[in-house]
C-alpha positions, 0 to 999 in steps of 0.5 A: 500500500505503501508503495503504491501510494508512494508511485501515485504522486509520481505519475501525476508529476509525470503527468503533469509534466507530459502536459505542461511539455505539450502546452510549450510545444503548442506554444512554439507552435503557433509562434512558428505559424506567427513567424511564417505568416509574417514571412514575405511571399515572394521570396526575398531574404534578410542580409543572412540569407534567411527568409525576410519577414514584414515589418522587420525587413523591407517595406516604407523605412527601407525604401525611405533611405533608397529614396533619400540616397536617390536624392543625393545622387541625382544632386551629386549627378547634376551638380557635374552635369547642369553646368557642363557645357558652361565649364567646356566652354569657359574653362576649357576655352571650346567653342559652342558646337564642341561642347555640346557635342561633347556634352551630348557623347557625354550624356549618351554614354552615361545612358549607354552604362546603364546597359552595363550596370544592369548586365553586371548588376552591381553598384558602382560606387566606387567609380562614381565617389572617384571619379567626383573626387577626381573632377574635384580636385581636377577643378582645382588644378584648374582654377589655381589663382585665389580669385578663380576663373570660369565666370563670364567676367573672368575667362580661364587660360588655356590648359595642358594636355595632362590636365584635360585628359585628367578633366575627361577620365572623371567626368566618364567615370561618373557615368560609369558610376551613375549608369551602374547605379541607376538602373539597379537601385530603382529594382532594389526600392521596389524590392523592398515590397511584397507584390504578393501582398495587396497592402505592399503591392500598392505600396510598390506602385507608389515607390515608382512615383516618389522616386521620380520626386526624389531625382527630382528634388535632387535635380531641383538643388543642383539646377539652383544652389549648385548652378548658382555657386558654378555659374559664379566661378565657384566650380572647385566648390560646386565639384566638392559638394557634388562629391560630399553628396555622393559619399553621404549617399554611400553611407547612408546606403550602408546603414539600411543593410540589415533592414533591406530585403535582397533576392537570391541570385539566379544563374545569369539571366543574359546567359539563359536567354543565349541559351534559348536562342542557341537551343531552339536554332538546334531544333529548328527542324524539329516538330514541336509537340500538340501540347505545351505540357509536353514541354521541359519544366525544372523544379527546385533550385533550378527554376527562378522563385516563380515560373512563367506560364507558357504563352502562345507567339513566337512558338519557334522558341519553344523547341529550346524546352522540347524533350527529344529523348527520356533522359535528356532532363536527367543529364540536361545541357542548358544549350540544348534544353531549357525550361518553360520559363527560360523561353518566356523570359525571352518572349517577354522581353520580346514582346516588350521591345515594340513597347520600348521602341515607341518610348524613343520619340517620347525622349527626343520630346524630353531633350529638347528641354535641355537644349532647344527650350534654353536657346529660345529663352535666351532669345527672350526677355529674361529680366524679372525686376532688376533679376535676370534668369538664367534660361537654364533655371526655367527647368525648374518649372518642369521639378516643380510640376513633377512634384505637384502631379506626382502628388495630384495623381496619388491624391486625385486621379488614380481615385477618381479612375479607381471609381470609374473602372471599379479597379483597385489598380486604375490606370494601368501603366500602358495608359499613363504612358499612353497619357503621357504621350498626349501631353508631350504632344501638347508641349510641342504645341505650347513650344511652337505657340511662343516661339510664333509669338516671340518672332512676332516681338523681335527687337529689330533695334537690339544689337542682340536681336532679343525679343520683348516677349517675358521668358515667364511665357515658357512656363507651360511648355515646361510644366506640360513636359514635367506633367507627362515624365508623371505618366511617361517615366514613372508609368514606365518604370513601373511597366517594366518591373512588372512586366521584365522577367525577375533575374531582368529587373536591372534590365528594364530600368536600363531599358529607360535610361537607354531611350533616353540616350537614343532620344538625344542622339535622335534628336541630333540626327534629326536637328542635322537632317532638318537643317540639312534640308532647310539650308538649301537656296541659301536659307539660313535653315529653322534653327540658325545661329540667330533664332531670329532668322529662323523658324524653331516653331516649325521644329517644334511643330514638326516634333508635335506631329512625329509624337502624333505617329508615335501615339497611332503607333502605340496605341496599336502595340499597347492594344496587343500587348500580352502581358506576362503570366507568372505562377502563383506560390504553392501553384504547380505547372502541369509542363513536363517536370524532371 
């Protein structure tokens, strides 16, 4: 009895111990349901490599500090390239058609890194903080007398061979820098974003928008503070600031590591779609199968976070992903057999291109307000009281109405199209772009409208030959093309994030940049060929030398009506367009599978 009662105690220890031990597991149970659950959908990782979770990784503050950083840049950016042309000219001593066509290769190449960037992957900060210290203390060599040079009233010597060829390997590496940059860290904000999430998914269209603010805002300072200090000499001061600004960018950058999302990398996606080509010209001859279930799928690692789902259109890709004998997938040679997926990323780039294409004319619209918008408002009254305003300095009327329609839109239009289309998404980055479109038509007519007027107020009694009519007349053209970059760019970039292929994203951002160098170099062939054909009969062609013996109206007209065509144009791409498929997580493709 003793015994017995001694050992009943014991049980129930035992027992209770059993229980207790069970509550604790189901505790840590639910707590791991908790942790999942808060799990990002899209697979993005944490700087360990572990799955990123919401509200610890990613989301507003990480996309806060890309944005700020963007802003820096872009002032480090434009600090160098507003005034470039001012310092060939007034520091190197060229003459106006040498600058600019050094400023146009200039810009152009930066664009054209883009492409670099975006194949490589990787920031380039380290050639961007050089190359600004480089121009800095190059500028400094420069401008070696306490006083300085490079203003209007004091004109700079003329300098050694060292010291310009010093000049041109930091302004090139600058666009090494930025082309690396650019289109990456775009990709990266938006990353920050679950797209699965509809919360984050709004979020991530909205990232698009401030991050055309945020470039800029930081153009805005560099176009006034900057310019200003520049334009008086200042150029070893505006130089450093540029680069203090690139390196606070940097550091900054640095500080958000741990809080920012990031993907695992993938093989190379410029690699992959090589393959397709390379493995679908091997099949050429090869009957391709009833069903695209008969076609190659991988599982695993070596498919991306999310398949694509076949598509019909360009179906001669599709051989890269057919089977030819059973144990071809065992032992599978990516050049002669792909998956499913690997032929959509081709498809979808693809199907992109005609899309892209009709951006170009877009662009050429865009340059012309660095370029042929300054030149007129030169010729116009540019007092203001006893101000005079740089001609330059209007494109801060374009920032200022980027910022104001950025804010319209979130605010007024995208609910307001939300209630029509009973769609949670309105507007849908096609139709921005095509909105876009429409008012950069609209701004060559406003252009081509003052310019008339302004022929109409020449001082014929002026030894400049200016004309009477207010600079402040330009304010609408450049507020209507700072009104379509809203819908145009930013619609952009947010159609090829969405619509690129995941291991491509750099590639769409670069994509952008890349037609807006196309646009300038179009925009030269076409000023050359216009004043070509214009010259003849001893003309002195629309837009000469003095803009009063001209017709820069017509030019503007002409581009007005070239924009009309794009629009047809687009308007007939868009209508096709198919849009990418992806498969959703936890969903299982029916392709073949290894």
């Amino acid at each position: 009895m003793a015994s017995a009662a001694n050992k009943s105690p014991m049980i129930k220890e035992e027992e209770g111990e059993v229980i207790e031990l069970h509550i604790m597991n189901e505790g840590e149970d639910s707590q791991e349901n908790d942790n999942y659950s808060d799990e990002c959908m899209d697979g993005s990782v944490d700087f360990k490599g572990r799955p990123a979770r919401k509200g610890k990784r990613g989301g507003w503050v990480a996309a806060s500090l890309i944005l700020v950083n963007q802003g820096l840049c872009t002032l480090a950016f434009f600090g160098i390239g507003v005034n470039l042309v001012i310092f060939l000219t007034r520091v190197l001593q060229q003459d106006n058609a040498t600058a600019a066509n050094d400023v146009s290769k200039w810009t152009g190449t930066v664009y054209l890194f883009s492409l670099i960037g975006a194949f490589l992957s990787e920031s380039y900060w380290e050639d961007t903080r050089l190359g600004l210290v480089m121009l800095s203390l190059t500028s400094y060599l420069f401008l070696l007398r306490p006083s300085g040079c490079g203003d209007e009233q004091t004109p700079c010597q003329s300098q050694s061979g060292f010291k310009e060829g010093l000049f041109y390997i930091s302004v090139y590496l600058i666009a090494l820098g930025n082309g690396g940059y650019q289109p990456n860290i775009a990709t990266f904000g938006a990353d920050q974003f679950d797209e699965q999430d509809p919360k984050e998914a709004y979020s991530k269209i909205s990232f698009f928008s401030y991050f055309y603010l945020s470039l800029n805002l930081g153009s805005l300072f560099s176009n006034t503070f900057l310019g200003y200090f520049e334009n008086d000499g200042s150029w070893a001061l505006g130089f450093w600031a540029s680069a203090a600004s690139a390196l606070s960018a940097l550091l900054l950058f640095l500080a958000g590591t741990t809080r920012y999302r990031y993907f695992r990398r993938n093989s190379n996606p410029f690699a992959r779609m090589f393959q397709v080509i390379v493995a679908a010209s091997r099949k050429w001859n090869a009957n391709l199968p009833s069903s695209s279930k008969e076609l190659y799928e991988a599982g695993g690692k070596e498919s991306s976070s999310r398949k694509l789902l076949h598509s019909e259109g360009f179906k001669f890709l599709d051989r890269a992903a057919m089977v030819q004998h059973q144990g071809e997938p065992t032992h599978r040679n990516p050049w002669r057999l792909c998956t499913v997926t690997q032929v959509e990323e081709v498809k979808c780039v693809l199907r992109l291109l005609p899309i892209w294409l009709c951006t170009i004319i877009y662009s050429v619209v865009f340059t012309q307000m660095a370029s042929l918008f300054v030149e007129q408002g030169a010729a116009m009254d540019t007092s203001l009281g006893s101000f005079h305003i740089p001609p330059a300095s209007m494109s801060a009327f374009d920032i200022l109405s980027v910022a104001l329609f950025v804010f319209i839109y979130r605010r007024v239009l995208h609910p307001l199209s939300c209630r029509l289309k009973g769609d949670t998404r309105g507007l849908n980055e096609l139709q921005r772009m095509g909105f876009g479109l429409v008012i950069s038509i609209m701004s060559m007519a406003s252009a081509g409208a003052v310019e008339t007027i302004r022929l109409k107020h020449v001082c014929k009694e002026c030894s400049d030959g200016v004309s009477s009519l207010s600079i402040m007349w330009q304010i609408p053209q450049y507020m209507l093309v700072g009104a379509s970059e809203v819908f145009m760019y930013v619609g952009q970039l947010e159609f090829f994030n969405s619509q690129i292929p995941e291991g491509l994203k750099s590639f769409g951002s670069a994509l952008c940049m890349t037609s807006m160098s196309l646009g300038n170099y179009v925009s030269s062939l076409l000023v050359t060929i216009v004043m070509e054909i214009t010259r003849r009969g001893g003309k002195a062609g629309w837009i000469p030398d003095n803009l009063n013996e001209g017709h820069l109206d017509r030019f503007f007209y002409l581009l007005g009506i070239l924009a009309t065509v794009d629009l047809l144009v687009y308007i007939t791409c868009a209508m096709r367009y198919k849009s990418v498929s992806r498969e959703e997580k936890g969903e299982e493709d029916d392709s073949f599978n290894a």
